[in-house]
N, C-alpha and C positions, 0 to 999 in steps of 0.2 A: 439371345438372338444369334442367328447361325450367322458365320464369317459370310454366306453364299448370299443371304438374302443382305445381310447389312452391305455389301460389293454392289451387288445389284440396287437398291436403292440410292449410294454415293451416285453408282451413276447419271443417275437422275438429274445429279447437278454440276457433275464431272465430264469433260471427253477422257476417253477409256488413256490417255495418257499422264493424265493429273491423279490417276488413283491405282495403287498397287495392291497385290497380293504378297506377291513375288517373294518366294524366300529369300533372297540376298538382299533387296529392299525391307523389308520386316527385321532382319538381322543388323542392319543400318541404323536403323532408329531405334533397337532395341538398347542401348548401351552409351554412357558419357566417358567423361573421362577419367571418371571416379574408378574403384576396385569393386564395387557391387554388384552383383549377378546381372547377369542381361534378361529381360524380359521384353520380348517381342509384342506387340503392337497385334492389331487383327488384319488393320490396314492403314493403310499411308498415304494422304492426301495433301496434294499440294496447292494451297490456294493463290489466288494470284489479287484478290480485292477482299477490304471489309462485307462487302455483300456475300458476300462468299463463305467467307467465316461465319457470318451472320445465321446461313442457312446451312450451315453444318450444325452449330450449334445449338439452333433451335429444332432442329432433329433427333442432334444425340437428346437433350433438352424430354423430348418427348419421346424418346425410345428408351432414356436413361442407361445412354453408351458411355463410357469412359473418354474421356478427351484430354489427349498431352499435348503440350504447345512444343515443338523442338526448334532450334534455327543451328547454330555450329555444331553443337554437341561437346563444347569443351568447358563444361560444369564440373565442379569436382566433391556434389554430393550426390550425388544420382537424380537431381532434379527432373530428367526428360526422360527416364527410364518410366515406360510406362505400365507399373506393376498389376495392373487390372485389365491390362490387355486394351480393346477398345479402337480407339479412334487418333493415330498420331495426327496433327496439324503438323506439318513440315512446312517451315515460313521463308524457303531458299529461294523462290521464287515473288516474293514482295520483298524486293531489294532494292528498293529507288528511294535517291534524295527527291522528296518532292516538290519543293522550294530550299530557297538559299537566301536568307534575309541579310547579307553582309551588314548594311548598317545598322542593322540592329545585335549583330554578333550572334545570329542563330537561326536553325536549318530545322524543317518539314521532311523527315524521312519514316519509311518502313520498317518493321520490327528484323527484316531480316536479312538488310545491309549487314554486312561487315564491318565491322570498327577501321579497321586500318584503309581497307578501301576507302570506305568514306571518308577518312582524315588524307586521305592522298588527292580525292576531290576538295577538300575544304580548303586543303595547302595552295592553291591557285589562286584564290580570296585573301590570302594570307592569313587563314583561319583555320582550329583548330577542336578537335573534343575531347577538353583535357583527363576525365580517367582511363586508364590505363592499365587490361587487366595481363597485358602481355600476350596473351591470345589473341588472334584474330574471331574473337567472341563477336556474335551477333548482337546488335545493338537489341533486338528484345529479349536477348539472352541477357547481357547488361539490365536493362532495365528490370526484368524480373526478378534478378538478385539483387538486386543495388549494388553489382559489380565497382572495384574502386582501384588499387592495383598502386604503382611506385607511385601516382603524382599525385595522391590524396590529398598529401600534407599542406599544398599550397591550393591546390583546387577543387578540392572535396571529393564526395564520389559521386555515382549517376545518381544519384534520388539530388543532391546538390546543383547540378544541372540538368533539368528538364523542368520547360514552364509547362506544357499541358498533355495530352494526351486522347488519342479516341481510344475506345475499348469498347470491346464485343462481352457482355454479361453471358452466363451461361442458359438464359431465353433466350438469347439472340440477340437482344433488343445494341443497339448501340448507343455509347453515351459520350460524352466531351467535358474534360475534366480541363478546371486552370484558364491560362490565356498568357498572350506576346508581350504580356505586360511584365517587367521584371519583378516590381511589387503588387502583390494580387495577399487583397484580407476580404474575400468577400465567401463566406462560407466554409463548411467543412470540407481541408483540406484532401479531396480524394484522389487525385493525385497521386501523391504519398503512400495513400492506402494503396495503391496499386502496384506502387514500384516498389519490387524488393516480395510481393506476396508468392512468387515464384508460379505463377499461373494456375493458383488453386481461388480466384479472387473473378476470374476475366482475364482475358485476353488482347494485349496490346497490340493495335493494329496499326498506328501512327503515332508518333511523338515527335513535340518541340521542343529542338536541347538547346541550352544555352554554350556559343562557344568562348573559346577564350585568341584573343590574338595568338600568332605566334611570335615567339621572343627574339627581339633583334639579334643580344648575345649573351650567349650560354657559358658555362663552364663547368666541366665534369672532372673529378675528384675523386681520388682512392687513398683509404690509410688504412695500414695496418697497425694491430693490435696485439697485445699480450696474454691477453685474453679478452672471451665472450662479455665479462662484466668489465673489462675497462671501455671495451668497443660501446656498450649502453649506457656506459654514466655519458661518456662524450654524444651521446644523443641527447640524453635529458639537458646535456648543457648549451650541445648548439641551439635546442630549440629555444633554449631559458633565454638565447644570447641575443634573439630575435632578428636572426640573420635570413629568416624565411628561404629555406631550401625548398627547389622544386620537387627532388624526391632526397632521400636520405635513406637507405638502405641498409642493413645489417646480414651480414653473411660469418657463420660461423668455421672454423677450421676445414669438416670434413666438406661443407659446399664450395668451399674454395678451390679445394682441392679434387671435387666431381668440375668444377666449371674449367679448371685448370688442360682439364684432357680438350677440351672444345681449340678448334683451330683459334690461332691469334690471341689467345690469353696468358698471358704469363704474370702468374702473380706468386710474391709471396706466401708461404703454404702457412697461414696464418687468421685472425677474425679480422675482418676488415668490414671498413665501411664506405660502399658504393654513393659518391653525393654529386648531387646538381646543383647549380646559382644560376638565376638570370639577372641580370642588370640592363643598364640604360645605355651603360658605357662600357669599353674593357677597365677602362681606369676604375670604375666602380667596382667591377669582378673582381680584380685585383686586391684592392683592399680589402674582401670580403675574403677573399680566400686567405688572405692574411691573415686575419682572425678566427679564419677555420683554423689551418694548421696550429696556431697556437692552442688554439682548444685542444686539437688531439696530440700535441705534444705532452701538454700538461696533465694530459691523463695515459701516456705511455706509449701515443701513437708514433709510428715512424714508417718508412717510406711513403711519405705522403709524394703524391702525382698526383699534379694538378694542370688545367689549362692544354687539356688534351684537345689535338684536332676535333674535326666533324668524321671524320674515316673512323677515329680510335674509339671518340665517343660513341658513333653508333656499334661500332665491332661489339664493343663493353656491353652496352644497353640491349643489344640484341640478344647478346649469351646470357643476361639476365634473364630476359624477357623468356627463355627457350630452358633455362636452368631445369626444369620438371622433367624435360625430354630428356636433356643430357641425364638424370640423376638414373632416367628409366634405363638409358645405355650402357651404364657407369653399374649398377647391379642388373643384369639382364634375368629374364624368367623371373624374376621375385615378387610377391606382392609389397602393396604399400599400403599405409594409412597415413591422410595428413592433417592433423591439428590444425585451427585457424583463431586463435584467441585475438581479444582485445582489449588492452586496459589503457586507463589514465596513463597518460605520459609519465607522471613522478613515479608511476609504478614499475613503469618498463624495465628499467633495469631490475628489479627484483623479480620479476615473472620470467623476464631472460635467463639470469642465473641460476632460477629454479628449475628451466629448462635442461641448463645443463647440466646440474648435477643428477636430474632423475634420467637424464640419457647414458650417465655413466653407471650408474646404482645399478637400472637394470642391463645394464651392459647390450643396448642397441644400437645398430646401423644408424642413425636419426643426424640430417641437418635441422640448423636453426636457420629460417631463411623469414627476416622479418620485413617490412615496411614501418619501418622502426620510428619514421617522424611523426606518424600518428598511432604509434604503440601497438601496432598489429604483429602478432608473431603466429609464423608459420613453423611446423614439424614436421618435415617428410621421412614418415620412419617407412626403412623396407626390410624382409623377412622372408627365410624361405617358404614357399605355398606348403611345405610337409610337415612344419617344424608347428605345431601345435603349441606349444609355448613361449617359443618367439612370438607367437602370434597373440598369446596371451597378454606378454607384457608391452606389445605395441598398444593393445588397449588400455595396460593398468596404466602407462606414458601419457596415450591421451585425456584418461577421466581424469586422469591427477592434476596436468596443466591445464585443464578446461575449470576444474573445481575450484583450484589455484585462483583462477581469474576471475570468477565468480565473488571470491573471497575478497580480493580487492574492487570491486564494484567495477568488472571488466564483462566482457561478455562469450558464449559459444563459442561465437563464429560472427568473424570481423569481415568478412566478406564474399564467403562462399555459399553461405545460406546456411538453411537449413535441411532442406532435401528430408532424405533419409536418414543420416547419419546425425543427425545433430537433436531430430525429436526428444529422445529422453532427457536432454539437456534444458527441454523449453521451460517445466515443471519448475525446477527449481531455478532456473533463471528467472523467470518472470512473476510466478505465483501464482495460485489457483483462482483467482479472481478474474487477473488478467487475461487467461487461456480459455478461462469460462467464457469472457468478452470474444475471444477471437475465433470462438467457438460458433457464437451466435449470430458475428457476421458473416462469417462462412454456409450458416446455413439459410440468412438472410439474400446471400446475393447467389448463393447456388445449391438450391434447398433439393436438391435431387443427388450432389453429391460427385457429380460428372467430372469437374475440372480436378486436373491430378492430383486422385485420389490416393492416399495414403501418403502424403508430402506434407512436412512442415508441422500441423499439429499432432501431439501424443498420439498413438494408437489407443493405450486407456485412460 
């Protein structure tokens, strides 16, 4: 179908300013925030209702166009790159909380609110939506990954919170998954099957998250290390120690030392570990942290800072949150690739260590930037765009620590998806049986092939 006539029939259901051509619009939605080639779109439509979706859908549906869901654009597998050209849905424009159930701890909003906006409205309620990808990610950007981020560890991540969901099938047709009810065992879970399928499955057009209060009082925590592997036994041990940290953080030498340049950071050029507590009381923090420090003493930690303001805490939490940017300023013009494993906790520190010794072996630019309380580790290796085998061994970095993890019964990708970047990995992660499986509901619920194509399962 020619872009002229497919233009002309959106408008059908479009006024001429909900639908683009436009090349700097097309070059917008062409591209995440991943390193993967940009692929333009045909056109770009912005819905404002499920009905809407609906009739886009069942159009592309029966034209058999291409259709990518986008909302922030800050994926870091090339999720909303839509490599078959087609049909972008841009969800910038369904941005509403649509209810606020405060006493029942959970909000009716659109897929393509902001995270952070919206916890800035929840924060009036005295309510909260605990994952946290440090992005100001769109919640159906969230939901389509199973985005999770520092405060996994105590609150799991989006597929952990969200009781139901509407979704637009690739007929059109729309359906209502779950309910308000916290415990729900009536049928197969779909739900689940939604969240996290990266919009190759349907399209989330509403969702009920479940929040969490916010915490009376806090307390943030830094210690330094001697090294990467003393920094991760002293995880496996505070978690063993059953102190429940709200996030618990792993940052290895060379990130310390990128975060370091960021205004208001001064830290020992060292592994350190970034932690939170909440308690009932301060006297309760207090003892907790007591028992932190001793844990990281006992495994070689020192400058520990503890019981930082609310100013110091967020400065800290923010240059976390923002650490990717700074890493891109701190090597400018270079490319990147970033690893996203995840293993059992008891494994953590050996998939850590193995980290760093394969970042020395091949002699790479690479932090370790983990979410260490639930065993997730991050590698952002960068590299010149010339250097052809720099570039090589940033891949032999990541097959090795993905295979690595594989090996201890860990996974791809702990929470960036799998986009593009992560397919080849599906095979021998999961097994030919299972991918057969996810094969067949994929062609069960979008048997034309429409919803972003070429994402998530193998190519062969």
């Amino acid at each position: 179908m020619s872009t002229s006539t497919l233009l002309a029939d959106l408008l059908a259901f479009f006024s001429s300013d909900r639908v683009s051509t436009a090349t700097a619009i097309l070059e917008q939605n062409a591209q995440d925030e991943s390193s993967f080639p940009a692929r333009p779109p045909d056109v770009v439509v912005w819905p404002t209702s499920t009905t809407e979706v609906s009739q886009v859908l069942a159009y592309a549906h029966q034209h058999q166009v291409p259709v990518t869901a986008r909302g922030a654009g800050t994926s870091l597998e090339g999720q909303p790159i839509p490599l078959q050209g087609g049909i972008v849905l841009n969800f910038q424009q369904m941005n509403q909380i649509v209810a606020i159930y405060a006493e029942d701890f959970q909000a009716r909003v659109q897929p393509g609110i902001f995270y952070k906006d919206m916890n800035r409205t929840l924060a009036g309620h005295g309510l909260f939506f605990a994952p946290d990808p440090g992005a100001n990610a769109s919640i159906g950007g969230m939901l389509a990954n199973n985005a999770a981020g520092i405060r996994t560890v105590k609150y799991g991540a989006t597929r952990d919170n969200v009781l139901a969901l509407e979704v637009v099938l690739a007929s059109g047709e729309i359906i209502h998954t779950g309910s308000r009810a916290v415990k729900q065992s009536s049928g197969y879970d779909l739900t689940h099957l939604f969240v996290g399928s990266e919009g190759t499955l349907g399209l989330i057009t509403e969702a009920t998250l479940k929040l969490a209060p916010l915490p009376e009082q806090f307390s943030a925590a830094t210690a330094a290390f001697p090294s990467v592997a003393a920094a991760a036994q002293t995880v496996f041990d505070i978690m063993g120690s059953g102190l429940g940290p709200a996030a618990l953080e792993l940052l290895d030498e060379l990130a310390v030392t990128v975060l370091n340049t960021d205004e208001g950071i001064h830290l020992s050029v060292a592994p350190h570990l970034f932690m939170e507590f909440t308690g009932p009381s301060e006297s309760a923090l207090q003892q907790t942290l007591a028992t932190v420090q001793e844990i990281c003493r006992e495994n070689g930690g020192n400058d520990f800072r503890s019981g930082t303001g609310r100013d110091q805490r967020n400065t800290l939490w923010d240059a976390r949150h923002r650490l990717f940017e700074i890493h891109k300023r701190y090597f400018p013009g270079q490319k990147y690739l970033i690893a996203d494993v995840a293993v059992p906790i008891s494994h953590f520190p050996a998939v850590v260590s193995r980290a760093s010794q394969l970042i020395a072996e091949l002699q790479l630019a690479a932090s370790i930037i983990s979410h260490a309380g639930d065993g997730n580790v991050h590698l952002t290796i960068f590299y010149p765009p010339a250097d052809s085998q720099a570039q090589a061994r940033a891949q032999q970095l990541n097959e090795a620590i993905v295979n690595y993890a594989l090996e201890l019964d860990g996974t791809s990708t702990g929470e960036h998806g799998v986009g593009i970047g992560k397919q080849k990995f599906m095979l021998p992660e999961h097994g030919p049986g299972a991918v057969a499986l996810m094969r067949q509901l994929k062609a069960l619920l979008d048997p034309q092939g429409i919803l972003n194509p070429g994402k998530v399962l193998p190519l062969t």
